[in-house]
Structures are given as structure tokens and as C-alpha cells.
LONUKE-753130 format. One line per field, with one value per atom (N, C-alpha, C, O): residue number from 1; x, y, z. Coordinates in Angstrom, 1 decimal. Layout:
N
k NUM:...
X X:...
Y Y:...
Z Z:...
This chain:
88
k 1:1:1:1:2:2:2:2:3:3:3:3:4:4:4:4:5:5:5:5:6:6:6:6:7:7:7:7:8:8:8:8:9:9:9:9:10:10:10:10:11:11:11:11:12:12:12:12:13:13:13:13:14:14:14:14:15:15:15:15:16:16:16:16:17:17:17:17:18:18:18:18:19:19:19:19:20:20:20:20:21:21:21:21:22:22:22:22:23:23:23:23:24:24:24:24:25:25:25:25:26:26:26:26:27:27:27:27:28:28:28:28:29:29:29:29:30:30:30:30:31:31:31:31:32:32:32:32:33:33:33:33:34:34:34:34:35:35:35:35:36:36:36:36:37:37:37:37:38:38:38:38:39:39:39:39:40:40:40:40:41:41:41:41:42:42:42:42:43:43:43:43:44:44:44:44:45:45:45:45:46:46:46:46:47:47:47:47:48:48:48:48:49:49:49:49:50:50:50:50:51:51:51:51:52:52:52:52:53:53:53:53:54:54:54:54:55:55:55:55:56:56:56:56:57:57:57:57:58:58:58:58:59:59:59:59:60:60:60:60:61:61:61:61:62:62:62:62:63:63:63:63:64:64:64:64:65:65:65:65:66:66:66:66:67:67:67:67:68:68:68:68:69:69:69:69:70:70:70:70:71:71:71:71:72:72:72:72:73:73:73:73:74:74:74:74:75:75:75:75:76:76:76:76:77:77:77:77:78:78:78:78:79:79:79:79:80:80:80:80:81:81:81:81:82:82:82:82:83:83:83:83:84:84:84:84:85:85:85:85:86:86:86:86:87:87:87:87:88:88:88:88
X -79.4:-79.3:-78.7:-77.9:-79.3:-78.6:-77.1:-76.5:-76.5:-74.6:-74.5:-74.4:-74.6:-74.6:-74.6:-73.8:-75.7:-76.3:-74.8:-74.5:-74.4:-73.5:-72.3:-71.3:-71.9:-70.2:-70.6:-69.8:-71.7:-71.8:-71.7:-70.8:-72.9:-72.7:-71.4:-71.1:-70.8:-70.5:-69.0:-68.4:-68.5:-67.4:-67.2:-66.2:-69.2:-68.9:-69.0:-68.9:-69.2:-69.5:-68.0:-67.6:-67.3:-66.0:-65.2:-64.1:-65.4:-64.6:-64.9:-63.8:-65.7:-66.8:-65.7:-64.9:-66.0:-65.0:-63.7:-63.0:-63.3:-61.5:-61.3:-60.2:-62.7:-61.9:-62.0:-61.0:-63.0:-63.5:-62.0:-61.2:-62.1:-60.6:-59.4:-58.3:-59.6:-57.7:-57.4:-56.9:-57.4:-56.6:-57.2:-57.8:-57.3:-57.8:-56.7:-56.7:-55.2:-54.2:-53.6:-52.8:-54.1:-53.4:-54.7:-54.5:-55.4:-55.9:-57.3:-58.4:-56.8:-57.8:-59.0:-59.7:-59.6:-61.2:-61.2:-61.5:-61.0:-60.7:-61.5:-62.5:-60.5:-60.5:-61.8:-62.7:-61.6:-63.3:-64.3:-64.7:-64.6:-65.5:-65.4:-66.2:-64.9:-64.2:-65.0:-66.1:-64.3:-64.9:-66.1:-66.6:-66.6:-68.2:-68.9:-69.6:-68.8:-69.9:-69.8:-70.6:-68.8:-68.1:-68.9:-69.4:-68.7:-69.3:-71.1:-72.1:-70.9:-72.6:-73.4:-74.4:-72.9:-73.7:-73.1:-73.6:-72.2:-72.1:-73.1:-73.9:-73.5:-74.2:-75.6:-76.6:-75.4:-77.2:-77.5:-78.6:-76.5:-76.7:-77.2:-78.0:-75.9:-75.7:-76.4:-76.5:-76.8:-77.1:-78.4:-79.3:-78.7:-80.1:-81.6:-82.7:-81.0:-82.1:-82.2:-83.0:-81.6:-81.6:-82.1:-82.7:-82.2:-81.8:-83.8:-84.5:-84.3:-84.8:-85.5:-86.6:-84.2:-83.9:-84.1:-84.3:-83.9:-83.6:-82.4:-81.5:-82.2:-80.4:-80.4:-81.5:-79.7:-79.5:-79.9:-80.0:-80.0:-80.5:-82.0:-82.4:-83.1:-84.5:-84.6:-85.7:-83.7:-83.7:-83.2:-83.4:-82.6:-81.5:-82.6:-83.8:-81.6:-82.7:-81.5:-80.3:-81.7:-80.5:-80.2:-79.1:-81.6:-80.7:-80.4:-80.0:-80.3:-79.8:-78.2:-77.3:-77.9:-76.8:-76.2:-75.0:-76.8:-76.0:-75.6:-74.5:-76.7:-76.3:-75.2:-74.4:-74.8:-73.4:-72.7:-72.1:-72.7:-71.6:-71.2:-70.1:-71.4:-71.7:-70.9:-69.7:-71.2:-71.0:-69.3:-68.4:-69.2:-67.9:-67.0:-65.8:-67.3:-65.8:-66.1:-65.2:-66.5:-66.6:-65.1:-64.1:-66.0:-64.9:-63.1:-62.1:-63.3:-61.9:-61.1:-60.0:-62.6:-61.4:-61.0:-59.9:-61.8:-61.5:-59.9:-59.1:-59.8:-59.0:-57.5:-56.4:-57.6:-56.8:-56.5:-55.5:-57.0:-57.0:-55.9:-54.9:-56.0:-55.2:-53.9:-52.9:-53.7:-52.8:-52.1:-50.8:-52.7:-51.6:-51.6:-50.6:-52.8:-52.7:-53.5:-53.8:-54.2:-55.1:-56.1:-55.7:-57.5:-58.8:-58.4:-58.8:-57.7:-57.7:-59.0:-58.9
Y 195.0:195.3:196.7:197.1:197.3:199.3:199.1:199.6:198.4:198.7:198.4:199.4:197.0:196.8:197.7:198.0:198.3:199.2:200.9:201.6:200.8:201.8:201.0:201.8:199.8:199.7:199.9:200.6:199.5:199.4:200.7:201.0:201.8:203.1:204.1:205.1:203.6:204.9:204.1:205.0:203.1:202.3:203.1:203.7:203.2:203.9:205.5:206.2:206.1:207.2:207.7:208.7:206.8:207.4:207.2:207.9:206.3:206.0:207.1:207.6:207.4:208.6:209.8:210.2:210.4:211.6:211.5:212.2:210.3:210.6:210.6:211.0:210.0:210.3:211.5:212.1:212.4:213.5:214.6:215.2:214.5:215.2:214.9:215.5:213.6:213.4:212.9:213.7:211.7:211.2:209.7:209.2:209.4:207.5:207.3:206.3:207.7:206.8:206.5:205.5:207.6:207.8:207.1:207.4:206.6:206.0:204.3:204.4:203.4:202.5:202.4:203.4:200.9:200.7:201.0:202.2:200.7:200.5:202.8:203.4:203.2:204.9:205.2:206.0:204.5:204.6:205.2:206.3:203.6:203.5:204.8:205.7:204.7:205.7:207.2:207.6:207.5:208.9:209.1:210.2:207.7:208.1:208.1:209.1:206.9:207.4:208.4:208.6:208.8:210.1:212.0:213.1:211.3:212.5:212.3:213.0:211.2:211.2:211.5:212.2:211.1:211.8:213.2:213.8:213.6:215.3:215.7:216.5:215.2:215.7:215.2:215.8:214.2:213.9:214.9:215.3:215.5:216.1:217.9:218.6:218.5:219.5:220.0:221.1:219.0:219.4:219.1:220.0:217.9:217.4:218.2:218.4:218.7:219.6:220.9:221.7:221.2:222.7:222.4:223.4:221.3:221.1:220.2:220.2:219.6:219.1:217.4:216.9:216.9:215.3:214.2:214.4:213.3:212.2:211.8:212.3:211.0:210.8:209.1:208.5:208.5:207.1:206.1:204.8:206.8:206.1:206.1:205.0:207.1:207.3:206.2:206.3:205.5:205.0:205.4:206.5:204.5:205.2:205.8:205.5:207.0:207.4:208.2:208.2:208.7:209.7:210.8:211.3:211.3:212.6:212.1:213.2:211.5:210.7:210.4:210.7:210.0:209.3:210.5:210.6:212.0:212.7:213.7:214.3:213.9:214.8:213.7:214.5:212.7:211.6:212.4:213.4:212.0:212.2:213.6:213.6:214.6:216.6:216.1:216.2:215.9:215.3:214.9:215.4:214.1:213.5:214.4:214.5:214.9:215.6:216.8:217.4:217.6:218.6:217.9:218.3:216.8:216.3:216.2:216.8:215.4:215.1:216.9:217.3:217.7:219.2:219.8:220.4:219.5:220.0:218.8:219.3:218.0:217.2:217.3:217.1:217.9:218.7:220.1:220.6:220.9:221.9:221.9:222.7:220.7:220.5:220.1:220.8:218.7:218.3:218.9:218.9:219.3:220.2:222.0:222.7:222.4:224.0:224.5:225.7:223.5:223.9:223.2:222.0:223.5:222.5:222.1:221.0:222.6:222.1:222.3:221.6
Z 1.5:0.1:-0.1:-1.0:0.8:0.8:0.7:-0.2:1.6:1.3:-0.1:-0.8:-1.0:-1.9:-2.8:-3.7:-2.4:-3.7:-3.6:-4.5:-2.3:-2.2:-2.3:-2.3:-2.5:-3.0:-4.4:-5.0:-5.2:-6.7:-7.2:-7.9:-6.6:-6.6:-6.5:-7.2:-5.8:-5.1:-6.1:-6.7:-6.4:-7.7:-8.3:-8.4:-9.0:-10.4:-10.3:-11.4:-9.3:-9.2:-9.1:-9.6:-8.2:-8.1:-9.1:-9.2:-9.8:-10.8:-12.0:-12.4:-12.4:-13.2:-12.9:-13.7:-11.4:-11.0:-11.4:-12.1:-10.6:-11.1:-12.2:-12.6:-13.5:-15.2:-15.1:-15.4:-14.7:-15.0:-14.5:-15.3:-13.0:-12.4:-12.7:-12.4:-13.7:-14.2:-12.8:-12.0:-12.3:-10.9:-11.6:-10.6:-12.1:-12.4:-12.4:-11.7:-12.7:-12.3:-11.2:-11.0:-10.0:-9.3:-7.6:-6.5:-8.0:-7.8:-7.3:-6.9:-7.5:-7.3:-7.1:-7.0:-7.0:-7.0:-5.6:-5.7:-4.4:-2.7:-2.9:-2.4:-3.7:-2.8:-4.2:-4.1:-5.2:-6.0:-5.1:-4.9:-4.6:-3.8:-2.6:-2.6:-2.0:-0.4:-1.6:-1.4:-2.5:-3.2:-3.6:-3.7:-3.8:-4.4:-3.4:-3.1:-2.7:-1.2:-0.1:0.8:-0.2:0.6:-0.3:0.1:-1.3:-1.9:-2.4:-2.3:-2.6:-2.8:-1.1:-1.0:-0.3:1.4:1.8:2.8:1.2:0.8:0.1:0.7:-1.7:-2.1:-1.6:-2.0:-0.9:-0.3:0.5:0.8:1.1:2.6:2.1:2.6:0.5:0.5:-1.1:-1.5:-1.7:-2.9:-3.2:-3.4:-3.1:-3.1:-2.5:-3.0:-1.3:-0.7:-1.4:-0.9:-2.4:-2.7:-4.1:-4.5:-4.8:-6.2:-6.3:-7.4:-4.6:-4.3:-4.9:-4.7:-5.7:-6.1:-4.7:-3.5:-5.2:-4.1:-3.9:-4.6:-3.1:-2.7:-3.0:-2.8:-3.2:-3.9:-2.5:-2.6:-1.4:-0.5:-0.8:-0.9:-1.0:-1.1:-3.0:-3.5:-3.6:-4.9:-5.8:-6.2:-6.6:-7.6:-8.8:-9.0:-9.4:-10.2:-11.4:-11.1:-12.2:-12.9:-12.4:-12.4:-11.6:-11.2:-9.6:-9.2:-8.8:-7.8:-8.1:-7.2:-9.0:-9.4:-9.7:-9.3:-10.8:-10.7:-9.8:-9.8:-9.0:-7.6:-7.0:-6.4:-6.8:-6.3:-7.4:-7.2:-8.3:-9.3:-9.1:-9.6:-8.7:-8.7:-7.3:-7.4:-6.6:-5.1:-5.0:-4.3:-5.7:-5.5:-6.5:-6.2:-7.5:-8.1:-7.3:-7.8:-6.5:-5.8:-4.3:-3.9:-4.1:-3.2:-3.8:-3.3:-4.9:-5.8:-5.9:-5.8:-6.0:-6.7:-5.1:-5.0:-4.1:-3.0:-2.2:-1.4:-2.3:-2.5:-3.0:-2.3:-4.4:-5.3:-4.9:-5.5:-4.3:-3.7:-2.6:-2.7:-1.3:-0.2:-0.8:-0.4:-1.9:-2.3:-3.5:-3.4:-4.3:-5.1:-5.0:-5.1:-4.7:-4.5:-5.2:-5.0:-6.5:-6.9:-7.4:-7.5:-7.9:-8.6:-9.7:-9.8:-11.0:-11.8:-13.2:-14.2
């Protein structure tokens, strides 16, 4: 049930960032997914312990979902950084 809960998660989480960063056109559900769970075990790994929340693995919760969410456009602007030159 844990993957599940990370393709569903990590969809909307990445889908969430790229409105937020301006890239939803530029790309699909496939790298959604790839962004949200990529950034939500960033911010499980990097945010969560400082902030002292749970990570969507310990159960989803709001602030779970928003340390992912903080997580992944951190990734998207570092992303935008390599590929255009700047965050935005």
C-alpha cells in the first residue's frame, strides 16, 4: 500500500509545484510523479527533521504533505537554476 500512497502523493505534489514554478506545460504526469517523490524524500530527509513533522511515509497528514510540497518546488527551482540560469 506504501508505493500507492507515493504514486498518488507524490502526482499531486508534483503537479502542485510545477503550477506553483510555472513548468505544468512543460511537463507531464510520468515527471509529476518523478518530482514529487524525489522532493518529498529530500524534504523527508532535509526539512522534516528541523521543522520536526512527519514524512508521508510515518502517514499522511497536512503538514506531511506540505513539507513534500516545500520539498519538491525547492527541487523544481534548483532544476530551473541548472536549466535556465535562474529560480525564477
Amino acid at each position: 500500500m506504501g508505493i500507492i500512497m507515493w504514486l498518488i502523493v507524490g502526482g499531486v505534489v508534483g503537479w502542485l509545484a510545477s503550477i506553483i514554478m510555472r513548468r505544468d506545460a512543460q511537463q507531464g504526469i510520468f515527471l509529476n510523479i518523478i518530482v514529487g517523490i524525489v522532493g518529498a524524500v529530500l524534504a523527508g530527509w532535509l526539512i522534516a527533521p528541523l521543522l520536526g513533522t512527519a514524512t508521508i511515509n510515518e502517514g499522511l497528514s497536512v503538514a506531511s504533505f506540505l513539507v513534500s510540497l516545500v520539498g519538491a518546488v525547492i527541487l523544481l527551482a534548483i532544476v530551473n537554476l541548472f536549466t535556465r540560469g535562474r529560480a525564477r
